[in-house]
C-alpha positions as CSV (number, residue, x, y, z in Angstrom):
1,X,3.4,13.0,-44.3
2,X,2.4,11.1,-41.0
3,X,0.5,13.4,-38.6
4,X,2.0,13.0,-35.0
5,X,-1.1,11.2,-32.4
6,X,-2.5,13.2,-29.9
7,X,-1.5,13.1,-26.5
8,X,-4.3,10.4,-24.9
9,X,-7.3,12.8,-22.9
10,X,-8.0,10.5,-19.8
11,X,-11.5,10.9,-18.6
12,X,-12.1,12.4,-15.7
13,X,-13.7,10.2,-13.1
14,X,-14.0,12.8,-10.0
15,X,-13.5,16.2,-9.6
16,X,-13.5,18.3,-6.0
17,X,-11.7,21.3,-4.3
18,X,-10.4,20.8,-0.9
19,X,-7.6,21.7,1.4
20,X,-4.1,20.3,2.0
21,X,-3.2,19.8,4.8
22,X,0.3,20.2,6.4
23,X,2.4,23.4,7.3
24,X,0.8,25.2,5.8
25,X,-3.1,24.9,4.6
26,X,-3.6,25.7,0.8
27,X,-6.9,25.1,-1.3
28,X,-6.6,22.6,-4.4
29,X,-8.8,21.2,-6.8
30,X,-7.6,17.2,-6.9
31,X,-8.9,15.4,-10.8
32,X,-9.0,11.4,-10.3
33,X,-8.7,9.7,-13.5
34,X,-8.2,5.8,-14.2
35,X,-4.7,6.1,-13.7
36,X,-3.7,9.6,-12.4
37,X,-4.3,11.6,-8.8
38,X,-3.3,15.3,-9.5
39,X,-3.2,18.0,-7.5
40,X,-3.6,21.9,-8.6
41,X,-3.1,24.7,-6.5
42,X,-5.5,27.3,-6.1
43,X,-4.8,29.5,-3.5
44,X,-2.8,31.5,-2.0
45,X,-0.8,31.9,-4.2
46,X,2.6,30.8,-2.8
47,X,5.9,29.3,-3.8
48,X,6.2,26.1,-4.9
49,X,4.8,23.5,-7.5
50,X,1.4,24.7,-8.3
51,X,0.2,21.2,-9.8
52,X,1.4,17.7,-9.0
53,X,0.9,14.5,-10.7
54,X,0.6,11.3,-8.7
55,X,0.5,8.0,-10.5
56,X,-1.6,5.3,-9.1
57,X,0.9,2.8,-10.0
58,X,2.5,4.3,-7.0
59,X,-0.4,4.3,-4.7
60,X,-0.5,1.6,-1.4
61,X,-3.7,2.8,0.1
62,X,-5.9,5.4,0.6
63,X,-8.2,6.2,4.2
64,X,-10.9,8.4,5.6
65,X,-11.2,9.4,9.0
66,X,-12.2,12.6,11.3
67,X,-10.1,14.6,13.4
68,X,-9.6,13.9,17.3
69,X,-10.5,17.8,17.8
70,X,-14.3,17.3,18.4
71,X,-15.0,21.0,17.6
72,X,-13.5,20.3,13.9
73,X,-16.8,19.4,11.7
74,X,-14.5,18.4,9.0
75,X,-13.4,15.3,7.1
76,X,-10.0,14.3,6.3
77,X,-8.7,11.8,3.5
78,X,-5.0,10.7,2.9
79,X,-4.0,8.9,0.2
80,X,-0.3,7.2,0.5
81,X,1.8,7.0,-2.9
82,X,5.3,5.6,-2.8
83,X,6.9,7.1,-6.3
84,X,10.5,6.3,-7.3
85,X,12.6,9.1,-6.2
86,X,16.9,10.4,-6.9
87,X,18.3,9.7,-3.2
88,X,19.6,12.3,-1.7
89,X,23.4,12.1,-1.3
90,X,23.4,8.6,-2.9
91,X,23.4,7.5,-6.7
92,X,20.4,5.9,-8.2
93,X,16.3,6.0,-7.2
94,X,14.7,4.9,-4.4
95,X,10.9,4.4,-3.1
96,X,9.7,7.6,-1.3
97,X,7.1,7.7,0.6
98,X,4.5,10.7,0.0
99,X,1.7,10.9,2.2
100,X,-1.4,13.7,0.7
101,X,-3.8,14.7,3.3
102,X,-6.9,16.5,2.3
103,X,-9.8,18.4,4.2
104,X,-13.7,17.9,3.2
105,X,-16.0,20.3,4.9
106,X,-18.5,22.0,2.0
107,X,-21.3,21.2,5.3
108,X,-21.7,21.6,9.3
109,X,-22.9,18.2,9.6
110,X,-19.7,16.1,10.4
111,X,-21.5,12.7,9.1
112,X,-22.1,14.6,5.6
113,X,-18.4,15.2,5.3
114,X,-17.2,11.9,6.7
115,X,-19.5,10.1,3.6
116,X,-18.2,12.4,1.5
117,X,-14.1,11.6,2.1
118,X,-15.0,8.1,2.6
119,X,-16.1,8.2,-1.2
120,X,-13.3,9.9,-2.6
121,X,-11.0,7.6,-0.5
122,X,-13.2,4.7,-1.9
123,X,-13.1,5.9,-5.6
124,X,-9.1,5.6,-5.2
125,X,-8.5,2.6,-3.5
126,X,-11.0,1.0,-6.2
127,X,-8.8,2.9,-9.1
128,X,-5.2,1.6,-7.1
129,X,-6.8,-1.9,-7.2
130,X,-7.8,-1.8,-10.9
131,X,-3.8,-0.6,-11.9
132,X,-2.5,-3.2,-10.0
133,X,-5.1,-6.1,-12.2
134,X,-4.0,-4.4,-15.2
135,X,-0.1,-4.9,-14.5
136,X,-0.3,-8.3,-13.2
137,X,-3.2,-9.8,-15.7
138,X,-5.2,-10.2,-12.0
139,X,-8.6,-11.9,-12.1
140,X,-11.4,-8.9,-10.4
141,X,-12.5,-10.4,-7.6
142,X,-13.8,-8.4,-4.5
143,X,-11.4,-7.6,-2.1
144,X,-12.3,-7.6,1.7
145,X,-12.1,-5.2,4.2
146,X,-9.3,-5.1,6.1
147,X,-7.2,-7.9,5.5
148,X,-5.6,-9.6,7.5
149,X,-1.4,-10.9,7.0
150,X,0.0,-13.4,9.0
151,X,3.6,-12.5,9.1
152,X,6.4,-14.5,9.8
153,X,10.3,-12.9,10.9
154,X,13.3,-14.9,11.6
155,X,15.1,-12.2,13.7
156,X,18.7,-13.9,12.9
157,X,18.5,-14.1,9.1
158,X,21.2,-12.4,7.3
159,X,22.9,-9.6,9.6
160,X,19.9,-10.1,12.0
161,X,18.5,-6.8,10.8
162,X,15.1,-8.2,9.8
163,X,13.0,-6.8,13.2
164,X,14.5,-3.6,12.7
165,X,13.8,-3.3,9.0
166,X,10.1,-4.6,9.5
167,X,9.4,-1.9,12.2
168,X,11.5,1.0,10.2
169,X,9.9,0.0,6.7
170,X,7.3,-2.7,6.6
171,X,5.3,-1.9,9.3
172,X,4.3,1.6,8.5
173,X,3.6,0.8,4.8
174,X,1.0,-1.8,5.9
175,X,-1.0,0.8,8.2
176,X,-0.8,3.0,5.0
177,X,-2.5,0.3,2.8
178,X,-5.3,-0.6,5.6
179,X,-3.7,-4.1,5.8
180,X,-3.7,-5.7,9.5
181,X,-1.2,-8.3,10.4
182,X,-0.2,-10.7,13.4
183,X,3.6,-10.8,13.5
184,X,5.1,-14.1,14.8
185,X,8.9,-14.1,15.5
186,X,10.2,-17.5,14.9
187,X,12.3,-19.2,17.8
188,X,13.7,-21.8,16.6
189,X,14.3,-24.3,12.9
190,X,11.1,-25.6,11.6
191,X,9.0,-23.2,13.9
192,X,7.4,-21.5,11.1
193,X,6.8,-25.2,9.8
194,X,4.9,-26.3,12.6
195,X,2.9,-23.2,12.9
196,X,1.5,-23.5,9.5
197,X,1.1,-26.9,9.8
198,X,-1.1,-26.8,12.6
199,X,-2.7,-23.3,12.3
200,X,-6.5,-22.1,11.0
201,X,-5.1,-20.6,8.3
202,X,-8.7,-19.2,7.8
203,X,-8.0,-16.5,9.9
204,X,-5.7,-15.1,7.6
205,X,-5.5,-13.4,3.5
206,X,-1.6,-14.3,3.5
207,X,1.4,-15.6,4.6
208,X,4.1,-13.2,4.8
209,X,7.9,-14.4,5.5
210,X,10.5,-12.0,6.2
211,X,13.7,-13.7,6.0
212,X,16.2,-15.6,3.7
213,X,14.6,-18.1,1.5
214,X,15.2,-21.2,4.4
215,X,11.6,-19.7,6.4
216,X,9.7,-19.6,3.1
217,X,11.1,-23.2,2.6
218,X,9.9,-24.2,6.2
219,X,6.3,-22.6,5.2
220,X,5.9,-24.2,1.9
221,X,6.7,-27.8,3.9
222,X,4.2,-27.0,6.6
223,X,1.4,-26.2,4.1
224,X,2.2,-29.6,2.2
225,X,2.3,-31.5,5.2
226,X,-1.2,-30.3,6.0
227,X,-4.2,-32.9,5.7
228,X,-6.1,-30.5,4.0
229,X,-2.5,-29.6,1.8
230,X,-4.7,-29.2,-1.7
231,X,-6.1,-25.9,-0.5
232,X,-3.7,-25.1,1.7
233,X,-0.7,-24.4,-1.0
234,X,-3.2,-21.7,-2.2
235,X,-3.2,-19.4,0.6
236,X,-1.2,-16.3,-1.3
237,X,3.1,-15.9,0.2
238,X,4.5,-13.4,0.1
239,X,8.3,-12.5,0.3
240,X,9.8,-9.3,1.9
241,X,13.8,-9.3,2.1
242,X,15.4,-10.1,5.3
243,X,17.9,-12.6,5.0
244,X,21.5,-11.9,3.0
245,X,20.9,-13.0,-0.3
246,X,17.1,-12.6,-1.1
247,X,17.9,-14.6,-4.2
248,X,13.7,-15.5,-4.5
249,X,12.8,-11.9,-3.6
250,X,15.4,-10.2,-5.9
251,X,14.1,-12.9,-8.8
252,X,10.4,-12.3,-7.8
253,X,11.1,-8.5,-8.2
254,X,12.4,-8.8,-11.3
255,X,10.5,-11.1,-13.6
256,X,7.0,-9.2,-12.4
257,X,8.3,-6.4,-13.6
């Protein structure tokens, strides 16, 4: 008779007890595993879930800073997870976002606890980056910090929604992954052409297009019209949806999964 498996133990790569923060301040113990973040309420003891699993499938970024009140010797780290989620009111799942706040102070010195949330915001932005190689097959290289996205918007694509969708959407989920941006607004046909064309693209980790698939066809010209076009056609593109169709980003979305 087969024996079922066990349930997979994943090692436990860090272990601390802080506090949340938010309405109302509760002491946890938070357990980072390779591809786990959870969260276990230790007191008080109120209502409410009293452990949390996040997945860090479903993590974008993770950051360490102090607090503006100078008096507060404290550290703070917030890790940002957008898990699939029912809507509310509406049939099928969406992306949520979930932002988990988290206060170090185990000493008086404020640089002490500032080292220590930068290295627990550290261990989970280098576990977040190791999920993501594992999906995609990804060679490990060393990633810089910050990056930097040029981003491209045709403001009349589709229903000319696509400035109000990047400020509502896009633009909050970069600041959450540490990711700085320029945002050009294209003014006319081939302006996004001549841009990249022309531009140091040096400065830059990415090009970005929100729009239909006509911008991303004006990039991919520029780049190849480029004397230096070889290296060029390597700089990374991405796609977020603006236009009507988003055939490329729909078919991007779904063969990687």
């Amino acid at each position: 008779m087969l024996q079922p498996s066990p349930p997979e133990i994943c090692q436990v790569l860090m272990y601390g007890e802080f506090m949340v923060t938010g309405s109302m301040k509760v002491r946890c113990s938070l357990i980072l595993t390779e591809t786990e973040l959870t969260v276990q309420k230790i007191s008080p003891a109120l209502g409410g879930r009293g452990k949390v699993v996040y997945y860090l499938s479903d993590c974008v970024g993770c950051r360490a800073y102090r607090s503006h009140d100078s008096t507060d010797v404290g550290a703070y780290f917030s890790a940002y997870f957008y898990p699939l989620r029912t809507r509310w009111m509406r049939s099928g799942v969406a992306r949520q976002r979930v932002e988990q706040c988290f206060r170090v102070a185990p000493d008086q010195n404020p640089s002490v606890n500032l080292q220590e949330a930068q290295r627990w915001s550290r261990a989970i932005r280098d576990r977040v980056l190791h999920q993501r190689q594992q999906k995609t097959g990804a060679i490990k290289v060393e990633v810089k910090r910050p990056l930097m996205f040029l981003i491209l918007l045709n403001p009349h694509s589709g229903k000319g929604h696509a400035h109000a969708l990047f400020n509502g959407n896009v633009q909050g989920m970069l600041q959450d992954a540490g990711i700085q941006h320029t945002l050009i607004i294209t003014e006319r046909q081939n302006h996004a052409r001549e841009l990249v064309r022309d531009a140091d693209l040096s400065q830059w980790d990415a090009l970005v297009i929100m729009s239909g698939d006509g911008l991303l066809f004006e990039v991919v010209n520029g780049l190849m019209e480029r004397e230096d076009w070889e290296e060029a056609i390597q700089t990374p593109l991405g796609v977020l949806p603006g236009g009507s169709g988003n055939a490329l980003a729909a078919s991007i979305h779904h063969y990687s999964g």
